[in-house]
N, C-alpha and C positions, 0 to 999 in steps of 0.2 A: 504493500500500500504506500508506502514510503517513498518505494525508486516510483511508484505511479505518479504522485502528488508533484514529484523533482522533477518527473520528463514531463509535465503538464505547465509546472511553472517556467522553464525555457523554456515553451513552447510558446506561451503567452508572452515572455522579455521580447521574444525576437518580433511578433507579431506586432507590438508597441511600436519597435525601435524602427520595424518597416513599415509600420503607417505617418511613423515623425519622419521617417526620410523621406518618404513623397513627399508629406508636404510641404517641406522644407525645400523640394527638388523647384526653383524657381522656374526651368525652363520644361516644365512639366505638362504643361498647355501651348506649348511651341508647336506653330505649325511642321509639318516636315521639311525636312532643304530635299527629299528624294521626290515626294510626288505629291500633288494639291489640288483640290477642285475648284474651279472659278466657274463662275454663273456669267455670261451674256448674253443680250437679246441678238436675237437674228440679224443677220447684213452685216455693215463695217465692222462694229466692234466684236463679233465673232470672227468674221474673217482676219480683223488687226493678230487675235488673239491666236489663230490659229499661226499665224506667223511667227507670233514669239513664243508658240509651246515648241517650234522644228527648231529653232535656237539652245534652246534650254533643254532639248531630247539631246541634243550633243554632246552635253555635258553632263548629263546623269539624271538629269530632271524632266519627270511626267508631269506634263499639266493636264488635267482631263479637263474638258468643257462641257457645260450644260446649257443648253440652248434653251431661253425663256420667251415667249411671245406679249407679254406686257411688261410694266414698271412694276410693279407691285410684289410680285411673284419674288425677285431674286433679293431683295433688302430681307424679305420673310425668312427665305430658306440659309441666308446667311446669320443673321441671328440666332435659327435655331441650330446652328451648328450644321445642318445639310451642304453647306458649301463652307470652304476655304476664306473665297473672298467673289466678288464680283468686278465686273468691266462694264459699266453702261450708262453713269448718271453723273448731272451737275451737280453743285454743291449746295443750290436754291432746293436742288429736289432732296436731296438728301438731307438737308438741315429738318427740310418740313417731314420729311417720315421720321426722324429721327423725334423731333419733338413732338409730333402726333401720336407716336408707335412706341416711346420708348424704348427702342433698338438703342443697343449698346456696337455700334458700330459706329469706323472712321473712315476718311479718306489719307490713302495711304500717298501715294503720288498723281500726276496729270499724267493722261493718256492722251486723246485728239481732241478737239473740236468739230462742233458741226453748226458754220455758218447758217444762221436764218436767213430764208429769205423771203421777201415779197415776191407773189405772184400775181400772173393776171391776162387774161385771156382778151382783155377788152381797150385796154388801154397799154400805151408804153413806156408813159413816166408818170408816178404821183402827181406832177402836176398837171394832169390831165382830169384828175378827180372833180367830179360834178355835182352841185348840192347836193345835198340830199343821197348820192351815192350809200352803196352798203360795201363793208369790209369785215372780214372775217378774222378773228384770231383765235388758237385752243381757249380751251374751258378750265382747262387744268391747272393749280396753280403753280408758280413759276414760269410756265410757259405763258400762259397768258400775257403776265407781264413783261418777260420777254421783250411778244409781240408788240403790244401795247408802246411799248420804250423805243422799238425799233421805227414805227409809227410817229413817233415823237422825236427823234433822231430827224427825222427824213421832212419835218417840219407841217405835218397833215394836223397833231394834236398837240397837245400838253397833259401832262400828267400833274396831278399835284406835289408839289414837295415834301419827300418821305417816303414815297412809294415802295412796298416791299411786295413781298411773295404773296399777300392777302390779297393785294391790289388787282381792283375787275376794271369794265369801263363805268362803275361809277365813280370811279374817282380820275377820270377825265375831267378837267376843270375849262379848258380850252378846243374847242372844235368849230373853226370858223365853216367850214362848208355842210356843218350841220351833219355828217356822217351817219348812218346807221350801222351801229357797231355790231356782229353778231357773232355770238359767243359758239362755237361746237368743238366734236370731238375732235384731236389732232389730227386723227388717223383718216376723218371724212373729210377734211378741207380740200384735197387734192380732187375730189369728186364735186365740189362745189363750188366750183371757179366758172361755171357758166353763170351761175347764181348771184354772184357779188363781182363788184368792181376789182377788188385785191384781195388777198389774205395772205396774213404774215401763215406760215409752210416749216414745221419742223424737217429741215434737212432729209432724215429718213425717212420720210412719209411721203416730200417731194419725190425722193430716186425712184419710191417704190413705185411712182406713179412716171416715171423715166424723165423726170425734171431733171434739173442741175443746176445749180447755185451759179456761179458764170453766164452759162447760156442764157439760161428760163428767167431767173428773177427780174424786177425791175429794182431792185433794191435789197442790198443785203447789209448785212454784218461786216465788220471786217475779218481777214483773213487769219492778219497777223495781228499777236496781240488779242485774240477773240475774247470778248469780256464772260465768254460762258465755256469754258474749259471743262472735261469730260474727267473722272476721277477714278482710278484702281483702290475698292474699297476691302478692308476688313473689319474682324471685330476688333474693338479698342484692344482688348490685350494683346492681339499680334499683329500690332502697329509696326514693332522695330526687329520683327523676327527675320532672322538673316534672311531665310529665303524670299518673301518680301523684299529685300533691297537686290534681291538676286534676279527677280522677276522685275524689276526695276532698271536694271541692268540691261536686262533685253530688250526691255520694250523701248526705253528710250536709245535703243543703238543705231548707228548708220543703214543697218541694212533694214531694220522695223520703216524706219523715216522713209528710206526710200520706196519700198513697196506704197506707202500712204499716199506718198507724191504720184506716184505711175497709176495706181488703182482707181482713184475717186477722183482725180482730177478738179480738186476744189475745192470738192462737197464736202471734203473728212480731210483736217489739214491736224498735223503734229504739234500737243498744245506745249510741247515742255521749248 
């Protein structure tokens, strides 16, 4: 009973001293430096990403990708630990999920940009805009405003001072030609360009519809310097996990850049 009691109590020392060593093991929630999951939506930034996983396959590193068809889906599955990290959102979108959703996730570095542009079937310069005209921009926030901002750039509106990611067109404060501003999905405005005068056109939603930022619009964003750069995100705590700056490494390298440049032609330009 004796030696039972003495191999029962090492058995329990050691069982302590390995649960204080996990958790003490700081890099214990480290993603892997050997293989990781990233989440992006369909088109550019899947394609970006497939380029820097053949990079990183060189060297020893699997990135698998999962391919999401809305916004929503890849912040989800990254918090709950179903992915690594993700490739597909501004920082406007990502603030507001984050303080919507309580997602405990960051933006790690910049990835590309996607030029907004105005489009338009009927006219070929904003100042061609006629009373009363309709213009379209998303529904969605950040986007909206965006559009809204880009609109106001381009000398059509004003916004009021302070404007952030809440901002609709009611806080348009300035609209001399009297505009009808209408508000829809991002993903339908490319279908409703016979419908309105202009609409501000999220990049990916133009291609899809075989637009082009250069060609199609009458007015875009800038190229360089785009005030809405694209983010490679994680969870907060593998912000500075090596692999992370490894994947960092690729993506911002000469040969990533140049595929961007040959590919999209405009539409998806390299934000870093």
């Amino acid at each position: 009973m004796k030696k039972f009691v003495k191999v029962m109590s090492v058995l329990l020392t050691l069982t302590v001293v390995f649960a204080l060593s996990a958790c003490g093991n700081g890099s214990s929630g480290a993603l892997s430096t050997k293989e990781v999951t990233v989440g992006v939506t369909g088109g550019p930034h899947q394609q970006v990403m497939e380029e820097v996983a053949k990079l990183a396959k060189k060297d020893g590193l699997t990135i698998h990708l999962k391919v999401f068809n809305d916004y929503n889906q890849p912040n989800i599955a990254l918090n709950d630990k179903e992915l690594d990290a993700n490739s597909y959102q501004t920082l406007p979108f990502l603030k507001n999920q984050i303080q919507n959703k309580g997602y405990k996730i960051t933006d790690a570095f910049k990835t590309v940009a996607f030029p907004m542009g105005i489009y338009s079937k009927s006219i070929k310069s904003l100042s061609d805009l006629k009373n009363g005209d309709k213009i379209a921009v998303p529904n969605d926030p950040a986007n909206e405003l965006r559009a809204l901002q880009l609109f106001e750039k381009a000398g059509v509106i004003k916004l009021k001072k302070g404007s952030d990611i809440t901002s609709t067109k009611r806080d348009v404060i300035s609209n001399p030609k009297h505009l009808q501003i209408i508000e829809l999905d991002a993903a339908q405005l490319p279908k409703q360009l016979d419908e309105v005068a202009a609409a501000g056109i999220n990049t990916n939603f133009a291609m899809g519809a075989g637009l082009t930022v250069l060609k199609d619009s009458i007015y875009h964003e800038p190229l360089v310097n785009n005030p809405y750069p694209n983010y490679f995100v994680v969870r907060t705590e593998n912000k500075n996990d090596p692999v992370v700056k490894t994947i960092e490494k690729y993506y911002h390298s000469s040969e990533v850049k140049a595929f961007i440049q040959k590919q999209f032609g405009g539409s998806v330009v390299p934000a870093w």
